[in-house]
Structure formats: structure tokens, C-alpha cells
C-alpha positions as CSV (number, residue, x, y, z in Angstrom):
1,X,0.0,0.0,0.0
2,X,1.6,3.6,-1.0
3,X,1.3,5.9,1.4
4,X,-0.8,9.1,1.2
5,X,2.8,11.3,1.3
6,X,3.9,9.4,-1.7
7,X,0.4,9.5,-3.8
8,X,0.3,13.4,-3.6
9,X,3.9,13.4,-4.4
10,X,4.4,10.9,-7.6
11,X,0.3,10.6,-8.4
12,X,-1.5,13.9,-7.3
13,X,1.3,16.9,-8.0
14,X,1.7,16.0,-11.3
15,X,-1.9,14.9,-12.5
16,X,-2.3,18.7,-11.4
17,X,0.5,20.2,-13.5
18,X,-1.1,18.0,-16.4
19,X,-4.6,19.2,-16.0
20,X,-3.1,22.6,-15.8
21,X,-0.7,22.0,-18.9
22,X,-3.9,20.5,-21.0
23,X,-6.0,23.5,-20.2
24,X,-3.8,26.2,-21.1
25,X,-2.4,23.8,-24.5
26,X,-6.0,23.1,-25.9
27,X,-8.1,25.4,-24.4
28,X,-5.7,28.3,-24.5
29,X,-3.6,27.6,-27.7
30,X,-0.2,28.0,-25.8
31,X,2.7,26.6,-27.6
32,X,4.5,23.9,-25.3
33,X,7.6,26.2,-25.2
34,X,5.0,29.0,-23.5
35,X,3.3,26.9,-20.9
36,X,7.1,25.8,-20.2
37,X,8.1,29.4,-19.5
38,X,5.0,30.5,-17.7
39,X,5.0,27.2,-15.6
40,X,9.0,27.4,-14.6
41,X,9.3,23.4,-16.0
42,X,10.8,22.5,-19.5
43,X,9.3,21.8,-22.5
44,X,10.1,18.2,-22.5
45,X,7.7,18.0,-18.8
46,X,5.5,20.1,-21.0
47,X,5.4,16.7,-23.9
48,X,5.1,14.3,-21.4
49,X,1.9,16.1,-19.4
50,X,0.2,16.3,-23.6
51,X,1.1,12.9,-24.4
52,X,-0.3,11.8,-21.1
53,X,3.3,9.9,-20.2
54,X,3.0,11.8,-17.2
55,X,0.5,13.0,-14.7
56,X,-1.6,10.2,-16.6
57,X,-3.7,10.7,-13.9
58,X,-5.4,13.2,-14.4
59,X,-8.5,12.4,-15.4
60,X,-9.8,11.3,-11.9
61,X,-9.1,14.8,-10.8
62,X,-11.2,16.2,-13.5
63,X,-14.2,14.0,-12.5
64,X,-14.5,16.4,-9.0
65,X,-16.3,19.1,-9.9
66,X,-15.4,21.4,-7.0
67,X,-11.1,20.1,-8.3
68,X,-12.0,20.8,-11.8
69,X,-13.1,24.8,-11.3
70,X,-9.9,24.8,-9.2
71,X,-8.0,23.7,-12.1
72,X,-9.4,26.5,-14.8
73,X,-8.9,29.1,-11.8
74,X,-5.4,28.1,-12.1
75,X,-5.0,27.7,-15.5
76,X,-6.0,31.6,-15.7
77,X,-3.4,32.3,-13.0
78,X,-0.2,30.6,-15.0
79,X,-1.9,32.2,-18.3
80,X,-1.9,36.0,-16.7
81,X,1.6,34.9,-15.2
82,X,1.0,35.6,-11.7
83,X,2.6,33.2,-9.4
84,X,0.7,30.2,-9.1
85,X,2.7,27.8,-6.4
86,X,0.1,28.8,-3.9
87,X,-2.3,28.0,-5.6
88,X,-0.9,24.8,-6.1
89,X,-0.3,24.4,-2.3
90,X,-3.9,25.3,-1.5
91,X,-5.3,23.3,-4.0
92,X,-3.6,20.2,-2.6
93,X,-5.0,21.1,0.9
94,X,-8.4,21.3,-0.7
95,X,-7.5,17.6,-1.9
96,X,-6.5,16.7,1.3
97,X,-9.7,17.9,3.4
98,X,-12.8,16.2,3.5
99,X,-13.4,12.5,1.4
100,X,-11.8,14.0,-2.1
101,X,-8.0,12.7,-1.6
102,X,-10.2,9.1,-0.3
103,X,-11.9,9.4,-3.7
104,X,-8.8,9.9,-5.5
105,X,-6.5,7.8,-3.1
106,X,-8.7,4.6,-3.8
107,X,-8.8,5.2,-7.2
108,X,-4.9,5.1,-7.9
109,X,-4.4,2.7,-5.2
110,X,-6.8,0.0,-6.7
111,X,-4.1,-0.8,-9.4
């Protein structure tokens, strides 16, 4: 069994960058060099989160309706290029409170 530290860390953290990355990519029409600027992470991270190699994940987080606004809020933040590591820190105690991270940490560790 993983343990919760290790599923926001390797599962959660980047299933959030992806969401993030897919957002601003399809929805926004950033080229993957922009989103790498604006995000501080490389273009190569930027690939991966696209071609779903990492953060594969991501699509249990978008099934959470009250995760998913969260996710377009901070899309808008990277996008206006306002600092968006506390959002990322508050989203992840949102994830943490209540039965959301049980949601989520059944669903990845089920495999």
C-alpha cells in the first residue's frame, strides 16, 4: 500500500500540472515552449503532461467538480503569469480535506 505522502507526491502533484498543462495547450492555444516558461518546467515535462506519459492521472481529478473549477482558476493564474505555487499548495490542501483525496487515493491505489 503507497502511502498518502507518496500519492500526492508521484500521483496527485503532477496529475495537477497536467490538467493545468492540458488547459492552457487546448483550451488556450499556448505553444508547449509557453506553458514551459510561464509554468517554470521545461518543455520536454510540458510533452510528457500532452502525451499523457505523465500525470496520466489526471483524469480522476477532473471527474471532482469542486477540483476541476480549481483547475481553470489556475490555469487563468499561470496564463496571466501571476505566481501560481500557492495555488498549487492550496489546491492540494483542498485535496486533502474532507473525502476527495479518499476518492482519489482509492482510485490510484486499486491498481
Amino acid at each position: 500500500m503507497k502511502l498518502p505522502c507518496e500519492v500526492i507526491a508521484k500521483e496527485i502533484l503532477p496529475s495537477i500540472r497536467s490538467a493545468v498543462v492540458f488547459i492552457l495547450y487546448n483550451e488556450y492555444g499556448l505553444t508547449q515552449t509557453e506553458i514551459a516558461e510561464k509554468m517554470g518546467i521545461t518543455q520536454a515535462s510540458v510533452n510528457q503532461y500532452i502525451q499523457e506519459t505523465r500525470g496520466k492521472n489526471k483524469i480522476i481529478l477532473e471527474q471532482i467538480p469542486e477540483i476541476r473549477e480549481k483547475l481553470r482558476e489556475m490555469a487563468e493564474i499561470v496564463l496571466n503569469d501571476e505566481k501560481y505555487s500557492d495555488s498549487l499548495c492550496n489546491l492540494c490542501k483542498d485535496i486533502r480535506k474532507d473525502k476527495v483525496f479518499c476518492k482519489i487515493y482509492k482510485n490510484l491505489c486499486s491498481d
